[in-house]
MARSEMI-978479 format. One record per residue (C-alpha): residue number from 1; x, y, z; residue in three letters. Coordinates in nm, 2 decimals. Last residue first. Example, Ala and Ser with C-alpha at 12.3 -4.5 7.8 and 13.67 -1.06 7.14 Angstrom:
{atom 2 {1.37 -0.11 0.71} "SER"} {atom 1 {1.23 -0.45 0.78} "ALA"} 
//
This chain:
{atom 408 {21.69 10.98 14.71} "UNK"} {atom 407 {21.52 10.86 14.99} "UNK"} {atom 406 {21.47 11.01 15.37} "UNK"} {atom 405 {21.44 10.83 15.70} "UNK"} {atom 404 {21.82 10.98 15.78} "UNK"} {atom 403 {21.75 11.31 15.63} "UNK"} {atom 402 {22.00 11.44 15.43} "UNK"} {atom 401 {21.78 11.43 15.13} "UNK"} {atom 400 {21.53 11.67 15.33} "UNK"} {atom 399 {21.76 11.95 15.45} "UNK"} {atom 398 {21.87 11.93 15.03} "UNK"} {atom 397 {21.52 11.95 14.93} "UNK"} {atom 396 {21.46 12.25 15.18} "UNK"} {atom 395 {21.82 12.41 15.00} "UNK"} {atom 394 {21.67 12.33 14.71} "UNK"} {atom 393 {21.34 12.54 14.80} "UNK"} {atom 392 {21.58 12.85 14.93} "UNK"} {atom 391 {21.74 12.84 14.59} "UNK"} {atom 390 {21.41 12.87 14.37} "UNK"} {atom 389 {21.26 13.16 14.59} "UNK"} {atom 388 {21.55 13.36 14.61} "UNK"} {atom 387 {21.54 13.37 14.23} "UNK"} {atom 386 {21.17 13.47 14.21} "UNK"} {atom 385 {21.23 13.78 14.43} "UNK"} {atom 384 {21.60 13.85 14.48} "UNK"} {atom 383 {21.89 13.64 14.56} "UNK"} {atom 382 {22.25 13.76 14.60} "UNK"} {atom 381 {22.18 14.05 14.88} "UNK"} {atom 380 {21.93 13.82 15.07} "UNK"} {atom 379 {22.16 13.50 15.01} "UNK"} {atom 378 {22.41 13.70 15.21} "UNK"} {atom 377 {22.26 13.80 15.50} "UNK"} {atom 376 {22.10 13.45 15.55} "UNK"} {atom 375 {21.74 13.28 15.41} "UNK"} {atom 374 {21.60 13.05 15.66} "UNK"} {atom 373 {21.57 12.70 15.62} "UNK"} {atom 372 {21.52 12.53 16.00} "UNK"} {atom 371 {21.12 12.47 15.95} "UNK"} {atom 370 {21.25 12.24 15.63} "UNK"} {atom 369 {21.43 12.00 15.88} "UNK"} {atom 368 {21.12 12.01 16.16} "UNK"} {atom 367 {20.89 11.95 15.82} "UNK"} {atom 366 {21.09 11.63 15.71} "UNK"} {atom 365 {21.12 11.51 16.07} "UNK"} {atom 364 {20.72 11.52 16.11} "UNK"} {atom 363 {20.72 11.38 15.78} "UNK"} {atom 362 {20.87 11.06 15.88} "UNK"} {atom 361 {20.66 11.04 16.16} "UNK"} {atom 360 {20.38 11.06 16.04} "UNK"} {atom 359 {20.47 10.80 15.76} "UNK"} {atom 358 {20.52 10.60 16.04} "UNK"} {atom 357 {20.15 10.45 16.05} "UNK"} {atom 356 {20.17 10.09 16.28} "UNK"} {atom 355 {19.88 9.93 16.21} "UNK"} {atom 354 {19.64 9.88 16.52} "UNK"} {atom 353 {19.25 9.92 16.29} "UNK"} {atom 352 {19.46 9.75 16.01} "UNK"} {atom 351 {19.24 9.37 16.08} "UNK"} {atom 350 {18.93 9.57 15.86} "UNK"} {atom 349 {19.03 9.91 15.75} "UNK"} {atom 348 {18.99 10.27 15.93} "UNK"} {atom 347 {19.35 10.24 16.04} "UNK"} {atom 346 {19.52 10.43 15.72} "UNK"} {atom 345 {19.24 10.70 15.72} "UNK"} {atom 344 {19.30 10.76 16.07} "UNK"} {atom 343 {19.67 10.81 15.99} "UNK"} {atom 342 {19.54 11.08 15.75} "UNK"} {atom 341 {19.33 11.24 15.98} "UNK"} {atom 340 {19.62 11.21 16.23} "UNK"} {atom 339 {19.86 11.37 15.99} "UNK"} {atom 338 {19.64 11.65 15.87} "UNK"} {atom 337 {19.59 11.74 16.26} "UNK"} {atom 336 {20.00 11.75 16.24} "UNK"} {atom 335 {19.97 11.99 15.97} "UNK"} {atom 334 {19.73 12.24 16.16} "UNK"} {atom 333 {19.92 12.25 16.42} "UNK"} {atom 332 {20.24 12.34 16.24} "UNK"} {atom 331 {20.06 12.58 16.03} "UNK"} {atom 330 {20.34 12.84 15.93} "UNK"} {atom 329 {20.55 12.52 15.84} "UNK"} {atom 328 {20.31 12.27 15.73} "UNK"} {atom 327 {20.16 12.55 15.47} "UNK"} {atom 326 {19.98 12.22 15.30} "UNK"} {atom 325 {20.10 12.29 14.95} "UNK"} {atom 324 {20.44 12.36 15.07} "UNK"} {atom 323 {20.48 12.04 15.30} "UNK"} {atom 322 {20.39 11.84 15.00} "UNK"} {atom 321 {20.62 12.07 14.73} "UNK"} {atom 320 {20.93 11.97 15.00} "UNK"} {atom 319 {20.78 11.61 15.03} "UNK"} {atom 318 {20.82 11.58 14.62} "UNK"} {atom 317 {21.16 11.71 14.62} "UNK"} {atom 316 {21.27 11.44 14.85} "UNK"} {atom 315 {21.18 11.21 14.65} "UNK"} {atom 314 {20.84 11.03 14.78} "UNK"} {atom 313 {20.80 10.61 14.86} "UNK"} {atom 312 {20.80 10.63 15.21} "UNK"} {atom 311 {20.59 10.89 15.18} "UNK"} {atom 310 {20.30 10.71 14.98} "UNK"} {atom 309 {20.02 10.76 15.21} "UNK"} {atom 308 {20.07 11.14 15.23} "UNK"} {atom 307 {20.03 11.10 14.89} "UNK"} {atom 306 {19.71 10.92 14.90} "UNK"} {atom 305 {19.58 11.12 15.20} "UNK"} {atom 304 {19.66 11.50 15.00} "UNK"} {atom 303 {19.36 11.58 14.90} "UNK"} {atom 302 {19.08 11.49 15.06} "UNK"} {atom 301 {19.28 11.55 15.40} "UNK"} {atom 300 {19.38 11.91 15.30} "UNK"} {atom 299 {19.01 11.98 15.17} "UNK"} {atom 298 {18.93 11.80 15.55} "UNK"} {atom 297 {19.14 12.03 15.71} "UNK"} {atom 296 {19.04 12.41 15.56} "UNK"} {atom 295 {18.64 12.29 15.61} "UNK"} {atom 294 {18.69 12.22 15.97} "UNK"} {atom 293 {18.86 12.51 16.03} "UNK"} {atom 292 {18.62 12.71 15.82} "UNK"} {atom 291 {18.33 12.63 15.99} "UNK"} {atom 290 {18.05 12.40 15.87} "UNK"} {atom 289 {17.75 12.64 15.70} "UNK"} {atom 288 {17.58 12.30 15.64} "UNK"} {atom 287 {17.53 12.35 15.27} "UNK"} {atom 286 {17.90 12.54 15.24} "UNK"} {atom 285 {18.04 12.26 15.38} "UNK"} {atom 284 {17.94 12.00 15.20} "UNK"} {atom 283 {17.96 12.22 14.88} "UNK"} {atom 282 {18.32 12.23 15.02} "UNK"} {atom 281 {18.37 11.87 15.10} "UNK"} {atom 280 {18.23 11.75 14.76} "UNK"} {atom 279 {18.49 11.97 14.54} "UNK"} {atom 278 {18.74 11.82 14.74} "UNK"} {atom 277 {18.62 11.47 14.74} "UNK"} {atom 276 {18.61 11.55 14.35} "UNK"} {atom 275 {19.00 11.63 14.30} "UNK"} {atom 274 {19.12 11.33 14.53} "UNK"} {atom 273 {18.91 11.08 14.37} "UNK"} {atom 272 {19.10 11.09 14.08} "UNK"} {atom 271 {19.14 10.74 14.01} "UNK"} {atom 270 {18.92 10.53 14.22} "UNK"} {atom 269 {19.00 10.17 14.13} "UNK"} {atom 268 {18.71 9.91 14.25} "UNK"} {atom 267 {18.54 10.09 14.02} "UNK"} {atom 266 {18.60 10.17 13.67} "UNK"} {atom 265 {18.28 10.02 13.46} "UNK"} {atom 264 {18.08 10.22 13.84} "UNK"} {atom 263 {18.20 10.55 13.75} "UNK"} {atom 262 {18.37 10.73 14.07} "UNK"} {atom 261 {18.14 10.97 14.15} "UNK"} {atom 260 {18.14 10.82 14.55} "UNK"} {atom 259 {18.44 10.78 14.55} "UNK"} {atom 258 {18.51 11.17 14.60} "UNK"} {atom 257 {18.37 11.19 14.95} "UNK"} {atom 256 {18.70 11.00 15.04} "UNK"} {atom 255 {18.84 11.24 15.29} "UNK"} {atom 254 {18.47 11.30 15.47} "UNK"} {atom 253 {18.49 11.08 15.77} "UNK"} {atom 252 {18.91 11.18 15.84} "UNK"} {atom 251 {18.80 11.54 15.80} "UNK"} {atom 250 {18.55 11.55 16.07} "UNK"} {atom 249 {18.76 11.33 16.32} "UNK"} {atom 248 {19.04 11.61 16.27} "UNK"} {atom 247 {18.86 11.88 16.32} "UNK"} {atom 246 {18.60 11.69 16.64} "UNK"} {atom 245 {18.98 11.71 16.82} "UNK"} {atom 244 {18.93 11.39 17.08} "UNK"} {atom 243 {19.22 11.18 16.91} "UNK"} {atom 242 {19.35 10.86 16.82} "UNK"} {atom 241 {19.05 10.68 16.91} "UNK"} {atom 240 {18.77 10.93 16.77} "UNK"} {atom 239 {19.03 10.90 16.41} "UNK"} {atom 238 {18.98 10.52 16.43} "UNK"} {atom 237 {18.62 10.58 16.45} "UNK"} {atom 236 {18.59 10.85 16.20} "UNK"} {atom 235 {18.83 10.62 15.97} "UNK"} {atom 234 {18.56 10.30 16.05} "UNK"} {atom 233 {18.28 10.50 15.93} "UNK"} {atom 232 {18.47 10.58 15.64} "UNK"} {atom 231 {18.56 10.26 15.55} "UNK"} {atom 230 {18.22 10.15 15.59} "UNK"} {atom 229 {18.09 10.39 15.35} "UNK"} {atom 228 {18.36 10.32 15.09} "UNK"} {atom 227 {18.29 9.93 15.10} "UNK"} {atom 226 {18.58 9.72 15.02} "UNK"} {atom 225 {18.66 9.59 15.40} "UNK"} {atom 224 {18.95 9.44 15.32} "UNK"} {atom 223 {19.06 9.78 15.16} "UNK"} {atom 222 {19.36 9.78 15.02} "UNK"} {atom 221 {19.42 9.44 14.86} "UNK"} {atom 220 {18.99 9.45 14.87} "UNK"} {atom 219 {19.05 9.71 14.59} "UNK"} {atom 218 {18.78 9.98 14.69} "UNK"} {atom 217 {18.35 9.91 14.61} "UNK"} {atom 216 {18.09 10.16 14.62} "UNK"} {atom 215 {17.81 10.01 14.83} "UNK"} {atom 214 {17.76 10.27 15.08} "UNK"} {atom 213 {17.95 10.57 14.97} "UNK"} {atom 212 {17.63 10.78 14.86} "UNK"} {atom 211 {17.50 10.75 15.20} "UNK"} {atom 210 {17.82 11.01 15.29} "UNK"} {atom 209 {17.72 11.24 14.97} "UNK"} {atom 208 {17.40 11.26 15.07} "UNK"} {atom 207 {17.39 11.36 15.47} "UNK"} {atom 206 {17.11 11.48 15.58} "UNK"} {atom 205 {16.83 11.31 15.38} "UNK"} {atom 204 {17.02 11.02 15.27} "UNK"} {atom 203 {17.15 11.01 15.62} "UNK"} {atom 202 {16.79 11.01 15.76} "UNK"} {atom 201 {16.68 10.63 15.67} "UNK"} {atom 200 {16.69 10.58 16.04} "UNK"} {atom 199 {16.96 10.29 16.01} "UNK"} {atom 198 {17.17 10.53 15.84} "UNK"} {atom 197 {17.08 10.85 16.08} "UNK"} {atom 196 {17.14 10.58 16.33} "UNK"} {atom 195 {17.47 10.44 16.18} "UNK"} {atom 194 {17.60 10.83 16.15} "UNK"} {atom 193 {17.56 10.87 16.50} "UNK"} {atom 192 {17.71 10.58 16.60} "UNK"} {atom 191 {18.04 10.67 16.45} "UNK"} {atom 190 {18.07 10.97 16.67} "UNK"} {atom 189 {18.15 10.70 16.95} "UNK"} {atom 188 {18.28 10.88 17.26} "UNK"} {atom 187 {18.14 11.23 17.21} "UNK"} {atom 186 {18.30 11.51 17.05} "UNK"} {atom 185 {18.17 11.43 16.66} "UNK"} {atom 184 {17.81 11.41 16.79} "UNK"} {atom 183 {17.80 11.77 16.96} "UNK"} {atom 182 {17.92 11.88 16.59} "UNK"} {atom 181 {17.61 11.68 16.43} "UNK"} {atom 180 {17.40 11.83 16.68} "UNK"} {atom 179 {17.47 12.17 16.56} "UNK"} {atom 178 {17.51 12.10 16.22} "UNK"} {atom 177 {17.17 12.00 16.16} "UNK"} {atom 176 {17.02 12.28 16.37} "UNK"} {atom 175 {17.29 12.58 16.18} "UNK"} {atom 174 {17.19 12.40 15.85} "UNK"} {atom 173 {16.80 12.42 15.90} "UNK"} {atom 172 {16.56 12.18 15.93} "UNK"} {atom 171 {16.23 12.17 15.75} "UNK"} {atom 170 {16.30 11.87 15.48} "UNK"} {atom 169 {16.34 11.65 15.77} "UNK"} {atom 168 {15.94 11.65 15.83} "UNK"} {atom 167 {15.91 11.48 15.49} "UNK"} {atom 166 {15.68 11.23 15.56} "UNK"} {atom 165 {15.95 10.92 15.47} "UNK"} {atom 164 {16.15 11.05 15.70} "UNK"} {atom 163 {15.95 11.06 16.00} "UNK"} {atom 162 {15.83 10.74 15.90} "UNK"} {atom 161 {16.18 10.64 15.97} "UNK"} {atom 160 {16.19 10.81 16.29} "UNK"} {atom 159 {15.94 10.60 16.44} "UNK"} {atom 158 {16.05 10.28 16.31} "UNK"} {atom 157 {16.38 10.34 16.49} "UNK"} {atom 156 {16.17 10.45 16.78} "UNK"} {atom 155 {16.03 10.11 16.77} "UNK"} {atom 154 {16.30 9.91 16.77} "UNK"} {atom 153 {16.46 10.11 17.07} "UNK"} {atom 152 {16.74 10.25 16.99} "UNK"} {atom 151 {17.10 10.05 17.16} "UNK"} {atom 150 {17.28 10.17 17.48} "UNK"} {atom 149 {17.56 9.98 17.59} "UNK"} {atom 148 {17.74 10.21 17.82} "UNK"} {atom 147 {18.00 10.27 17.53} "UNK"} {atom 146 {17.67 10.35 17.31} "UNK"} {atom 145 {17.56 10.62 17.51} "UNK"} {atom 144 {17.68 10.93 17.35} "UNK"} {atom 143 {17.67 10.78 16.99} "UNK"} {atom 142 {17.32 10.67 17.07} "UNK"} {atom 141 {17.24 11.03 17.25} "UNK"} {atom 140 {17.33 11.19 16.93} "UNK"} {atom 139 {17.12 10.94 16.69} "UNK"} {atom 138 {16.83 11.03 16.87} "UNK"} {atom 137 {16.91 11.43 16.92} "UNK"} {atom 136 {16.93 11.37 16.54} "UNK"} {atom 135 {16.59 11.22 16.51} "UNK"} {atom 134 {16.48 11.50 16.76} "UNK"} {atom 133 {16.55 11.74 16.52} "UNK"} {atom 132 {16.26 11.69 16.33} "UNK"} {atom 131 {16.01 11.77 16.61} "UNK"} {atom 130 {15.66 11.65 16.57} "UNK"} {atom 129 {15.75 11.28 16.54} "UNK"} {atom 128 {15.84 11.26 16.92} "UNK"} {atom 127 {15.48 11.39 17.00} "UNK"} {atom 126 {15.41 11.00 16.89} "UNK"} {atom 125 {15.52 10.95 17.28} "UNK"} {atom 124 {15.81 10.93 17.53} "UNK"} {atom 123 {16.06 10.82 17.27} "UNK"} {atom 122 {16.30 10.48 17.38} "UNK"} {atom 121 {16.68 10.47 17.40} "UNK"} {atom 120 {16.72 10.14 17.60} "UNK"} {atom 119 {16.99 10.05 17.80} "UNK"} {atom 118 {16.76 9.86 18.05} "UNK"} {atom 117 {16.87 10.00 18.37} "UNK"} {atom 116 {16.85 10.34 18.21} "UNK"} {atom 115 {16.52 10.21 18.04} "UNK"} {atom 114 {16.41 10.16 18.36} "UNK"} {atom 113 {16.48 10.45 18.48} "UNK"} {atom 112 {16.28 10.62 18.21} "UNK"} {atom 111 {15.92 10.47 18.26} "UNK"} {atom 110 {15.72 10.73 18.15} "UNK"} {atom 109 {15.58 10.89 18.43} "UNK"} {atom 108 {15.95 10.89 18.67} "UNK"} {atom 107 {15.88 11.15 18.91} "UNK"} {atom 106 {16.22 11.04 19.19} "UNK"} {atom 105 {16.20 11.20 19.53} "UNK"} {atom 104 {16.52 11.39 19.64} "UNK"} {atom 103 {16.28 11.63 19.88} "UNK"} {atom 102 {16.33 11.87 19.64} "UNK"} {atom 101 {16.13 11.70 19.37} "UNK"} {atom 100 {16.38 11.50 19.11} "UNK"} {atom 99 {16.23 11.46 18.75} "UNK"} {atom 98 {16.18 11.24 18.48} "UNK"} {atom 97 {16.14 11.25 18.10} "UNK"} {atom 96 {16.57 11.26 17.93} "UNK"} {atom 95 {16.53 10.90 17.96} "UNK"} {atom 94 {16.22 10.88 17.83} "UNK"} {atom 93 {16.33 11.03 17.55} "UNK"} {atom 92 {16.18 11.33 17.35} "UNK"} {atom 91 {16.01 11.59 17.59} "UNK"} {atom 90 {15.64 11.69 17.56} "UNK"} {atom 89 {15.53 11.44 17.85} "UNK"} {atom 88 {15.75 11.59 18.09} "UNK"} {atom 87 {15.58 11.88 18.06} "UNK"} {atom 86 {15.24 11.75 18.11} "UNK"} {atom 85 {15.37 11.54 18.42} "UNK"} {atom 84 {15.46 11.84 18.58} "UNK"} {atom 83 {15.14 11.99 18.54} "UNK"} {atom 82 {15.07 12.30 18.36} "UNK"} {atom 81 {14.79 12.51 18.54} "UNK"} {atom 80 {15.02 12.77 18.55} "UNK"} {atom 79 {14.97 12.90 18.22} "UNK"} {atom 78 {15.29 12.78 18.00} "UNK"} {atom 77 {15.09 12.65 17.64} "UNK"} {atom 76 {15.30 12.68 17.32} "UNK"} {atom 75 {15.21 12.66 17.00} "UNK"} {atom 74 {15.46 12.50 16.76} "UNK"} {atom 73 {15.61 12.52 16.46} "UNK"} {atom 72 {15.94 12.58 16.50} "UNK"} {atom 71 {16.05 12.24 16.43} "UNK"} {atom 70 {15.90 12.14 16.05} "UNK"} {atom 69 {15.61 12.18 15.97} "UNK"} {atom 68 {15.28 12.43 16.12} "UNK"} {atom 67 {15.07 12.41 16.46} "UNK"} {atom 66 {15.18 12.11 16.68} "UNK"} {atom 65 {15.09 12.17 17.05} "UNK"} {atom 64 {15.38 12.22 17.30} "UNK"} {atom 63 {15.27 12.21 17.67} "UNK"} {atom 62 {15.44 12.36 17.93} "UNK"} {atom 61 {15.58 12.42 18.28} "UNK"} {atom 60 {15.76 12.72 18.33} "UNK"} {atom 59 {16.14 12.72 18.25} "UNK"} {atom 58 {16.40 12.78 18.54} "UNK"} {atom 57 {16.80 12.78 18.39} "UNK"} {atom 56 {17.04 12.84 18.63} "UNK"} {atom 55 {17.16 13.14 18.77} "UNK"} {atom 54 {17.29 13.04 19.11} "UNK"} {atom 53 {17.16 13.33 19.30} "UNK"} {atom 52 {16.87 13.54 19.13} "UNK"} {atom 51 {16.78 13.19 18.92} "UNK"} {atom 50 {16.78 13.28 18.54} "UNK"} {atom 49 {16.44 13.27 18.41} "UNK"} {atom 48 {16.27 13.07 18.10} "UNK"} {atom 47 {15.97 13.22 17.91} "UNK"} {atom 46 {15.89 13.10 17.60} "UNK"} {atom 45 {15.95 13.19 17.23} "UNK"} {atom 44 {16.21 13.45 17.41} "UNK"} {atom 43 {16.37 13.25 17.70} "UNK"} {atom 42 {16.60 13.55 17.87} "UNK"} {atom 41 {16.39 13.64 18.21} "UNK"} {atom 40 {16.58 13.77 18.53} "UNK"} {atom 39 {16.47 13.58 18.85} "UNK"} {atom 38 {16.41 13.81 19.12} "UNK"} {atom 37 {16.05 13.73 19.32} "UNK"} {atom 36 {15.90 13.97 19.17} "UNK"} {atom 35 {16.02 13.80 18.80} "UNK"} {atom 34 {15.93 13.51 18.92} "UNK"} {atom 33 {15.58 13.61 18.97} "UNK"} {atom 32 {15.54 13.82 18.69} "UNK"} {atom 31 {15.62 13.51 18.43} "UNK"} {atom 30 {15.34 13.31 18.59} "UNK"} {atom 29 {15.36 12.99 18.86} "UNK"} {atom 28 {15.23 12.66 18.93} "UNK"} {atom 27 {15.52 12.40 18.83} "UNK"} {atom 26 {15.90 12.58 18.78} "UNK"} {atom 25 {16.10 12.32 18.54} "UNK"} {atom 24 {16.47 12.35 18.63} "UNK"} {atom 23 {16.80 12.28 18.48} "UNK"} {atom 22 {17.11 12.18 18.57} "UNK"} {atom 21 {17.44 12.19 18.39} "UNK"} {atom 20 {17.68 11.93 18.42} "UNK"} {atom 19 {17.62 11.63 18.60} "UNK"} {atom 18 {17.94 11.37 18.61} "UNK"} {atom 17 {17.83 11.05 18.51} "UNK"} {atom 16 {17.64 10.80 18.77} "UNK"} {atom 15 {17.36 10.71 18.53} "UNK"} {atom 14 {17.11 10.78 18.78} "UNK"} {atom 13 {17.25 11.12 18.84} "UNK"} {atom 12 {17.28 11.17 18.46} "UNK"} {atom 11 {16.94 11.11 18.43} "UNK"} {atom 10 {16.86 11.37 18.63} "UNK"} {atom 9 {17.13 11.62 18.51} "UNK"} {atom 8 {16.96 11.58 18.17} "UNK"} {atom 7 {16.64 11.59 18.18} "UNK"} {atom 6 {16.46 11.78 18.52} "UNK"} {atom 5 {16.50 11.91 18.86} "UNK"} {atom 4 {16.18 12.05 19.02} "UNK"} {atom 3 {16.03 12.36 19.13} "UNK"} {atom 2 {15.68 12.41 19.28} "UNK"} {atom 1 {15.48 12.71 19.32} "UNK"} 
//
């Protein structure tokens, strides 16, 4: 029996980033004898083994053999005749295909430390195309990498396009999708990942209504760069420099969903937008099964952006119904991810990307002045229900108005 580091925490090593987790490929042995030996088994479609000690991952050596579409179909091979080499072979980027023995030696079949040196993102064979998901591991490790300089190899790309174009992306699943596309949103470019699945022909696929942006044109006075799709790109990437909450990138890529149904004899002016990138973000959502948190920001984000926008430009009685409508005071954290969504949105424009946005600021103060509006003893016993209501709001309009930023 012969155990060996393998994917991630090698390459990792060579990379010199901090290794995470670890895991192991165990060469030469059966379920039985690990288990005598005290590992604790938990894989399920195969067998992987806790270590009795450190209780890291150990997975026999095997081979995958494509038996059905889509991801799950697979037969799988993990007598102990499995080589090392075999098991690397199965795996999706060469990268992510080499091994350290015990003695610190360095199995490298498929030439993956080179394409460290190289920065290339290459797959380790055509076994890539029998795995769906791999195309958005692909675009993952791009958005992961691309600060290093990492760029897809030319013929991956190719790869994964005929992917597409057989179908074999029809047979993922909204928990898998989202999945990887959540991991994607927390790393260092999240934009990256999108311009894969783009460059992949997957974000049609995946993705609809954000390949539907591409090529709908915005008022180049706003919008310098006057496509939709690259404006939103450039939002998630302004909103990735701003901030590392995945909520708040999320919502500042989807905000202008709505553009997309804009009709074409109206474009560049997007009228209503607001109303359908609402409706767009929840059947979004609901396709992928994307939590609620994520969902409850970017329908605040679709909507409110343009007005948030405007705040300079607001009556006071209008930021007191904006605050309302986005529950700024029972949410406060919640509100200020809305202002960095919407800030986001304001930078994701050509020669903006460092624009000063204090409309957050401005609305910061507005909230902090409504927070303080609590009813007293005596408005209680005046005011009831609907009553109450109406004169704590002008009081909130009044806290407002007095506002030194504020406007009559």
């Amino acid at each position: 029996m012969h155990v060996y580091l393998v994917g991630g925490a090698v390459r990792d090593e060579l990379l010199g980033r901090p290794v995470g987790e670890r895991d192991w490929v165990v060469v030469g042995a059966t379920p039985e004898e690990l288990t005598r030996l005290g590992y604790r088994q938990v894989g399920r479609e195969f067998p992987v083994f806790l270590h009795p000690e450190t209780h890291e991952e150990h997975a026999l050596a095997r081979t995958e053999r494509k038996s059905a579409p889509g991801y799950r179909g697979f037969a799988v091979d993990f007598n102990p005749a499995v080589t090392l080499e075999q098991d690397l072979a199965r795996r999706d980027l060469t990268i992510n295909a080499m091994a350290r023995a015990g003695d610190g030696t360095l199995i490298d079949p498929f030439g993956g430390r080179d394409d460290l040196e190289q920065r290339v993102l290459r797959h380790v064979s055509d076994a890539f195309a029998e795995d769906p998901v791999r195309v958005l591991r692909l675009a993952r490790f791009a958005a992961r990498y691309a600060p290093l300089g990492f760029r897809v190899a030319d013929d991956t790309l190719a790869l994964a396009r005929r992917m597409v174009a057989a179908g074999e992306l029809d047979a993922l699943v909204a928990e898998r999708v989202w999945q990887e596309t959540d991991k994607a949103l927390g790393e260092r470019e999240p934009t990256m990942f999108f311009e894969v699945l783009r460059a992949s022909d997957a974000l049609g696929k995946i993705f609809p209504e954000i390949e539907r942006l591409y090529g709908v044109p915005q008022p180049e006075r706003w919008h310098p760069e006057i496509d939709t799709g690259v404006h939103s790109l450039m939002s998630l990437g302004a909103a990735a420099r701003l901030s590392e909450d995945k909520v708040v990138r999320f919502a500042a890529l989807v905000h202008d969903l709505g553009k997309a149904e804009t009709p074409r004899d109206r474009c560049p002016s997007h009228v209503g937008h607001e109303e359908r990138s609402v409706r767009l973000v929840n059947d979004l959502c609901a396709r992928l099964r994307i939590p609620n948190d994520y969902r409850d920001l970017a329908v605040l984000a679709a909507r409110h952006h343009g007005v948030i926008h405007q705040t300079a430009e607001l009556r006071p009685a209008t930021i007191v119904d904006l605050l309302d409508a986005a529950d700024a005071v029972r949410r406060p954290a919640r509100f200020e991810q809305l202002l960095l969504a919407c800030e986001a949105d304001a930078r994701g424009r050509t020669g903006l990307e460092d624009s000063p946005y204090p409309q957050a600021e401005r609305l910061r103060r507005a909230r902090a002045s409504v927070a303080r509006i609590v009813p007293t003893a005596q408005e209680l016993e005046k005011f009831k229900g609907p009553a109450l209501a109406d004169h704590l709001r002008k009081r909130r309009i009044d806290a407002v108005r007095r506002d030194p930023g504020g406007r009559e």
